[in-house]
C-alpha positions as CSV (number, residue, x, y, z in Angstrom):
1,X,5.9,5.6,16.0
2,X,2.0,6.1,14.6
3,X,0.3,8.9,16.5
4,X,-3.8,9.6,15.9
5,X,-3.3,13.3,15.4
6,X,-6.4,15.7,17.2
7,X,-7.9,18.8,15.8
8,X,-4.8,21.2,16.1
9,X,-1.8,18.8,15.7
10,X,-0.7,19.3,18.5
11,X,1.6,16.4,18.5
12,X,2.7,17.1,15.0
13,X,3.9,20.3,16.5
14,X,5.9,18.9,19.7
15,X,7.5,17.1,17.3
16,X,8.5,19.4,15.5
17,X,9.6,21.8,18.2
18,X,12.0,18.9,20.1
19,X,14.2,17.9,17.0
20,X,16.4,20.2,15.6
21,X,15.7,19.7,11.7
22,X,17.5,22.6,9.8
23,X,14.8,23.0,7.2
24,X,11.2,21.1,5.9
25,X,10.2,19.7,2.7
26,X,6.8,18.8,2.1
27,X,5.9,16.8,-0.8
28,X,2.6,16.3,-2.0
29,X,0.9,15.5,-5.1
30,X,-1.8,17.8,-7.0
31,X,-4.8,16.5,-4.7
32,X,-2.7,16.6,-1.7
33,X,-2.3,19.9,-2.5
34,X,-5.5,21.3,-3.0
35,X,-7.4,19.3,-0.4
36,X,-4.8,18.4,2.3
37,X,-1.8,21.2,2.6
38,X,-3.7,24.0,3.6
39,X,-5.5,21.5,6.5
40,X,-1.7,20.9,7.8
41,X,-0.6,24.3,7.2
42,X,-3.3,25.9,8.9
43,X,-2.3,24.2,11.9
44,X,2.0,23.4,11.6
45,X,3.2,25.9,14.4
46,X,7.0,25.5,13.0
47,X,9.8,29.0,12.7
48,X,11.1,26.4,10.2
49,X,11.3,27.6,6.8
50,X,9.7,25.2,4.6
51,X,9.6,24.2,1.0
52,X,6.5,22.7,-1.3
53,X,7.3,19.9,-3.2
54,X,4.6,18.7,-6.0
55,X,4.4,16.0,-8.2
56,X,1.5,14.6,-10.5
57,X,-0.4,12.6,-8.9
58,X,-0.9,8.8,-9.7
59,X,1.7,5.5,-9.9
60,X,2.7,6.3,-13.2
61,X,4.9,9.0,-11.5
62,X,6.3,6.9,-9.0
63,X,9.4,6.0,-11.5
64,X,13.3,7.0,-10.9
65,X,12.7,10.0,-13.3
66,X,10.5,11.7,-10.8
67,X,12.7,10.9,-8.2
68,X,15.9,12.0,-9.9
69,X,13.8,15.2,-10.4
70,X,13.4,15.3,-6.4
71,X,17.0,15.1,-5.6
72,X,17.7,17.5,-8.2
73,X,15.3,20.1,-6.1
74,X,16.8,19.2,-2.6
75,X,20.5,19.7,-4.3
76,X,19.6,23.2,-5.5
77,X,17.8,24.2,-2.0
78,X,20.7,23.3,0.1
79,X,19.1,20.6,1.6
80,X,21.2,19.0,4.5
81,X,21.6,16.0,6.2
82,X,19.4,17.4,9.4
83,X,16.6,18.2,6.6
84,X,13.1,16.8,6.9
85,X,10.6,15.3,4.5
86,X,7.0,15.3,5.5
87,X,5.3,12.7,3.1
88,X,1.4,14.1,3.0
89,X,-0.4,11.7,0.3
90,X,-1.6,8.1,-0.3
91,X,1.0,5.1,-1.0
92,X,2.7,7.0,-4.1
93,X,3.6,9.6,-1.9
94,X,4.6,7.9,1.0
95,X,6.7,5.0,-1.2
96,X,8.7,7.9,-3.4
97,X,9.1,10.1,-0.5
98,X,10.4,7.5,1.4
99,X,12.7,6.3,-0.9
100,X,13.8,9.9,-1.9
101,X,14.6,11.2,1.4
102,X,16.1,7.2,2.6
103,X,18.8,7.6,-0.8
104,X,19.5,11.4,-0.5
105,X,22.7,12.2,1.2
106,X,23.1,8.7,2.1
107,X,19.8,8.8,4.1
108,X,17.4,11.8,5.5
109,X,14.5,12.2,7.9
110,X,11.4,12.0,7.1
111,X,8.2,11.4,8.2
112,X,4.7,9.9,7.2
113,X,1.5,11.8,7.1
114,X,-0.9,9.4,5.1
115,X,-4.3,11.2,3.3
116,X,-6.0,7.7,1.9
117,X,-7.7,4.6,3.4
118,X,-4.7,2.6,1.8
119,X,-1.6,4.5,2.9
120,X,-3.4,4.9,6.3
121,X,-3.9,1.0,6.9
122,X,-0.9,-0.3,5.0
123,X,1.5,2.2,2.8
124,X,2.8,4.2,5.2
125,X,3.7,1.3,7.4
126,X,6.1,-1.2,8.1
127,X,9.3,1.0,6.6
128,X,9.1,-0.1,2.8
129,X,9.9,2.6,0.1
130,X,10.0,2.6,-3.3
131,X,9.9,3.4,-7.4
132,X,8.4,1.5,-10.1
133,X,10.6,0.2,-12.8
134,X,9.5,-0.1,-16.3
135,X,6.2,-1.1,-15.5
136,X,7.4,-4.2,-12.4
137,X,6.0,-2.5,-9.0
138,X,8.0,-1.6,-6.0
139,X,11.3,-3.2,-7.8
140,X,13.9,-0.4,-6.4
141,X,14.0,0.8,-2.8
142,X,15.1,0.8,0.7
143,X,13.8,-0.7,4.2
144,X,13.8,2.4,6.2
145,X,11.6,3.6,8.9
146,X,9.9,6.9,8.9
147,X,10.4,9.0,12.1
148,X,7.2,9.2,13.2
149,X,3.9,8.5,11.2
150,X,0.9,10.7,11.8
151,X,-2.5,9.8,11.2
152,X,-5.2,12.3,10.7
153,X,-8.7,10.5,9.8
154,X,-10.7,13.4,8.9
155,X,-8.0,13.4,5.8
156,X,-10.6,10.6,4.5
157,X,-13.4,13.0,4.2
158,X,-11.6,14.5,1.2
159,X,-11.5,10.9,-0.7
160,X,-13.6,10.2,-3.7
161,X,-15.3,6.8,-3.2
162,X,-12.7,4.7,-5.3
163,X,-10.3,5.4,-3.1
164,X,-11.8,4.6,-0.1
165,X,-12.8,1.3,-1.5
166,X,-9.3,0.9,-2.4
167,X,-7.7,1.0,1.3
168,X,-10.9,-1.1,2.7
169,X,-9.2,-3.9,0.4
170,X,-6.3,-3.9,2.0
171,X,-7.7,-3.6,5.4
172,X,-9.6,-7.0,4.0
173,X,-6.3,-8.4,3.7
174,X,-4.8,-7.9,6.8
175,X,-8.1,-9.9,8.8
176,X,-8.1,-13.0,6.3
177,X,-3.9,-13.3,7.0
178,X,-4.3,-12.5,10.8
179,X,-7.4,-11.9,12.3
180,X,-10.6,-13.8,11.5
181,X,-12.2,-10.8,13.7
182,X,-11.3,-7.4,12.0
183,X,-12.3,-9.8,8.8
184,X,-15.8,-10.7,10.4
185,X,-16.2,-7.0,11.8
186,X,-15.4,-5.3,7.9
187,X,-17.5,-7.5,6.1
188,X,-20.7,-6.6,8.6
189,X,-20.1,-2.9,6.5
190,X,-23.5,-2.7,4.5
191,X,-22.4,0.7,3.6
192,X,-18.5,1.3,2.9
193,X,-17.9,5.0,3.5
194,X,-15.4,7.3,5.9
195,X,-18.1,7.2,8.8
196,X,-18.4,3.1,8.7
197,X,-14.4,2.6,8.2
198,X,-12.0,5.2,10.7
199,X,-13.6,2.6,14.2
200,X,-11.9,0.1,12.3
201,X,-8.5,1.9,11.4
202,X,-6.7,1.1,14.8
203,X,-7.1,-2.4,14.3
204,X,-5.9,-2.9,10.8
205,X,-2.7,-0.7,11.6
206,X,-1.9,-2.4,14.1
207,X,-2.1,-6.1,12.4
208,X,0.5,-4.6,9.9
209,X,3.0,-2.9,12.9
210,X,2.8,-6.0,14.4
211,X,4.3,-8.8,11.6
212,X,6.6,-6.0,10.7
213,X,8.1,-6.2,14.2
214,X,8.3,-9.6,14.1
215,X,10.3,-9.4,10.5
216,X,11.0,-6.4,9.6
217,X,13.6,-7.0,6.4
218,X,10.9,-9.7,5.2
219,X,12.7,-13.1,5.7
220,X,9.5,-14.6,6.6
221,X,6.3,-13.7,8.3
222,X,6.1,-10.3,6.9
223,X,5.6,-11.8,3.6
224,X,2.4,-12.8,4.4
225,X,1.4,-10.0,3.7
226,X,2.1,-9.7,0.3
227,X,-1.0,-12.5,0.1
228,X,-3.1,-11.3,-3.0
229,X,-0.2,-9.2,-4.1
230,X,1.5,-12.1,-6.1
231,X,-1.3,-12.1,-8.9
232,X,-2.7,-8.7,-8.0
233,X,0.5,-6.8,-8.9
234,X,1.1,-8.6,-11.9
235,X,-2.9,-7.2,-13.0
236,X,-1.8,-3.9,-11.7
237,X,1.4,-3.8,-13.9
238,X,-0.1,-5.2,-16.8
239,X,-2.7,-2.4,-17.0
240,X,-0.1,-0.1,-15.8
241,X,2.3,-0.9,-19.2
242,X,-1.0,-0.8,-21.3
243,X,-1.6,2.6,-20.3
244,X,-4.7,2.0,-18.1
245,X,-3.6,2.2,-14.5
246,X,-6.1,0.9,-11.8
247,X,-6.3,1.6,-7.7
248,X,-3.9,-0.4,-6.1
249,X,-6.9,-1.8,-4.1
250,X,-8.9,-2.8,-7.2
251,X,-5.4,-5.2,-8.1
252,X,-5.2,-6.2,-4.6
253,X,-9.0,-7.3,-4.5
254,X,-8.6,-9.6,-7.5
255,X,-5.6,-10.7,-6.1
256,X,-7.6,-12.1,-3.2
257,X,-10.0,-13.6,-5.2
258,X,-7.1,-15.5,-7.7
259,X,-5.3,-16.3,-4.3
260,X,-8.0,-17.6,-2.1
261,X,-9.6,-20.0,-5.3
262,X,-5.7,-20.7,-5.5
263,X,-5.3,-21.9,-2.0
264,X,-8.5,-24.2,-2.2
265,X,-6.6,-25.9,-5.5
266,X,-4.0,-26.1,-3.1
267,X,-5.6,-28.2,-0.4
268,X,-5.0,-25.1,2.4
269,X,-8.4,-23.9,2.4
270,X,-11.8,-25.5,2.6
271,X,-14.4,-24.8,-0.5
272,X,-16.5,-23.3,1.9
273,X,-14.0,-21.0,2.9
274,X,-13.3,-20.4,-0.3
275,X,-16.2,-19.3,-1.5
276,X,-17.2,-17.0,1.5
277,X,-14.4,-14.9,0.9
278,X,-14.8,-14.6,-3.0
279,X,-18.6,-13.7,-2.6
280,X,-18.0,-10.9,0.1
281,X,-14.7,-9.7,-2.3
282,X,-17.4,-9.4,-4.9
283,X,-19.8,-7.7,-2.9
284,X,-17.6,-4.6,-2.4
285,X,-15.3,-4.8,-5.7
286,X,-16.6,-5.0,-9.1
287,X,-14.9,-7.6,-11.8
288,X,-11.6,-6.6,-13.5
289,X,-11.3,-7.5,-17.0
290,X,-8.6,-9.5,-17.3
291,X,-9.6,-11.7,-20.8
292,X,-7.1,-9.7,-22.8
293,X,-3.8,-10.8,-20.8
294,X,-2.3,-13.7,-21.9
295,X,-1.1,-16.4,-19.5
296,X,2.4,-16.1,-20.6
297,X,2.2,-12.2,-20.0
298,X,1.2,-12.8,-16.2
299,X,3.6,-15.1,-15.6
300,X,6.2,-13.1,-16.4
301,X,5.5,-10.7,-14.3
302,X,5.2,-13.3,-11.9
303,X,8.2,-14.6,-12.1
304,X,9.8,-11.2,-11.4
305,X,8.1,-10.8,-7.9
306,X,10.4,-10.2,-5.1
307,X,9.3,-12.8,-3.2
308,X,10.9,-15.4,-5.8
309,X,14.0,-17.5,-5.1
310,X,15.8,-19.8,-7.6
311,X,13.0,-18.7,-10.2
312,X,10.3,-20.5,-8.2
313,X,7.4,-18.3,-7.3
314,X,6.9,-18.1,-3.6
315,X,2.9,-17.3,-2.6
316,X,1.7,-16.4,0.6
317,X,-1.4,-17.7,0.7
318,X,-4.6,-18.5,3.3
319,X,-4.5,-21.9,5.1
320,X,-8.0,-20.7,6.7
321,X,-9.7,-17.1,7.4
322,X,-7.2,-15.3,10.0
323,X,-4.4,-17.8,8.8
324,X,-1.5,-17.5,6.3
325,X,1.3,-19.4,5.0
326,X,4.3,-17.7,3.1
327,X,7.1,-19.4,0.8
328,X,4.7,-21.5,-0.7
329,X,5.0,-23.5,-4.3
330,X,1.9,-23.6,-6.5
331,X,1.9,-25.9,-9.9
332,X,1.9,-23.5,-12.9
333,X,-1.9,-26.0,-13.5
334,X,-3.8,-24.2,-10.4
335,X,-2.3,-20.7,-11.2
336,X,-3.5,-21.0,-14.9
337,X,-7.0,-22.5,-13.0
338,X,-7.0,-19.7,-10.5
339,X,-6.9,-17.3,-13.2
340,X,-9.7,-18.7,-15.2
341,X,-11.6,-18.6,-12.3
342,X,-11.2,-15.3,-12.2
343,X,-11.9,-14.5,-16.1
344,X,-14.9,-16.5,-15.5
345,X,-17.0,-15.2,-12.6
346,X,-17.7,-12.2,-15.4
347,X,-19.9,-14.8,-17.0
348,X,-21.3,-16.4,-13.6
């Protein structure tokens, strides 16, 4: 299902040639487009005729208006049930083109071609697509797998630095739930950069292939990894409905830092633990301001997570470095702490 694509895609292209698609879509965003689509172009060996497909670029677009918009175009091109989608962008891409092509006609092909560290390493994975809605992340889609997912590392070379930084913190996440190594071997990165990070690619994909296999519809080990996503989506939505989006990494990385103070308060991981993976967090992420979101704001959010049954909120969190435990019950005292915590190391 994930092939490491060489210089001239030539396993893009086999693919390709042995289905019998009637006609390509290829969405991409305005940075996708620019930096990425002429690099696939320049090498797709395809009689297919194919169609471009661009949307602005960032998660405020990834919203049922924008997809609405999308099956509109596929209506008006004729596109069939033996049509393909080839997703080439970071998570929005991936997550809207997904659920686009997964909803259209009952259910499309499509595949994955992830540009970012992020969609790379996590996105692009495990069959999840998805819309925003209002400002609640990922609350509408569909478990459906991609046909194929191809990787192309060089695609990095064409990320700013924020973005970069934004994939490595998911990449983070998926050693402290899973693998005390990959987590030992990313934090040894003095310098995080495209060089330092694609050796370490392989390993973090294959952490996430490897739970979804075990659970793919979520029922229970897969949501360990939504650790650091509790808390760190609601920070992402709350800047999201103030009109200041952030990286999905940047939420994700004080996520870790609420979650893993939050699972010392809960007597699952050792202070020393603890504060090892706060201080290497901080060393690569700097401090979100959260002072202006109210308690009461966050929880709400909170308690609209998906993970949530019988209005309880479920964490996954650590129960050491390399361990997780889902479905778990925090008093609404240590979540309030865990967030002070967090408010507070801007003062430390």
């Amino acid at each position: 299902m994930i092939t490491i694509l060489n210089d001239n895609f030539s396993q893009l292209n086999e693919f390709l040639h042995e289905k019998s698609f009637s006609k390509i879509f290829i969405l991409v965003d305005e940075n996708t487009h620019e930096y990425c689509l002429p690099i696939l172009l320049g090498n797709m060996e395809t009689d297919l005729g194919f169609e471009i497909l661009e949307i602005e670029a960032g998660e405020e677009m990834k919203n049922i208006q924008t997809a609405n918009q999308l099956w509109e175009i596929l209506t008006e091109m004729q596109a069939d049930r033996k049509a393909l989608v080839i997703n080439l962008g970071g998570g929005v891409i991936t997550d809207m083109g997904g659920f686009v092509a997964s909803t259209y006609k009952r259910g499309i092909q499509f595949i994955n071609i992830p540009t970012t560290l992020l969609s790379m390493c996590d996105a692009s994975i495990g069959g999840k697509t998805g819309i925003d809605l209002m400002h609640f992340k990922n609350m509408v889609g569909t478990f459906t797998f991609p046909e194929q997912i191809f990787i192309f590392p060089k695609f990095l070379e064409t990320l700013p630095f924020k973005e970069l930084r934004s994939g490595f913190a998911e990449m983070l996440k998926h050693g402290l739930i899973a693998d005390k190594t990959h987590w030992e071997n990313l934090i040894h990165i003095n310098k995080l950069d495209t060089e330092s990070v694609i050796p370490h690619i392989q390993a973090s994909m294959n952490i996430k292939q490897n739970v979804v296999d075990q659970d793919f519809h979520e029922k229970n080990i897969r949501k360990t990894l939504n650790f650091a996503h509790t808390i760190g989506h609601a920070i992402e939505s709350l800047c999201l409905s103030q009109g200041n989006p952030i990286l999905h990494g940047e939420a994700v990385a004080a996520g870790v830092i609420c979650e893993t103070y939050l699972s010392y308060l809960e007597g699952l991981l050792s202070e020393e633990e603890s504060k090892t993976v706060i201080e290497k967090i901080q060393k690569y992420y700097p401090y979100l301001d959260i002072s202006d979101f109210k308690d009461e704001d966050i929880f709400a959010l909170l308690l609209n997570d998906k993970k949530n049954v019988d209005s309880n909120i479920n964490f996954s969190l650590l129960s050491g470095i390399g361990k997780c435990v889902f479905d778990h019950q925090c008093s609404q005292k240590h979540i309030v702490e865990s967030l002070n915590f967090y408010r507070n190391l801007n003062n430390a």
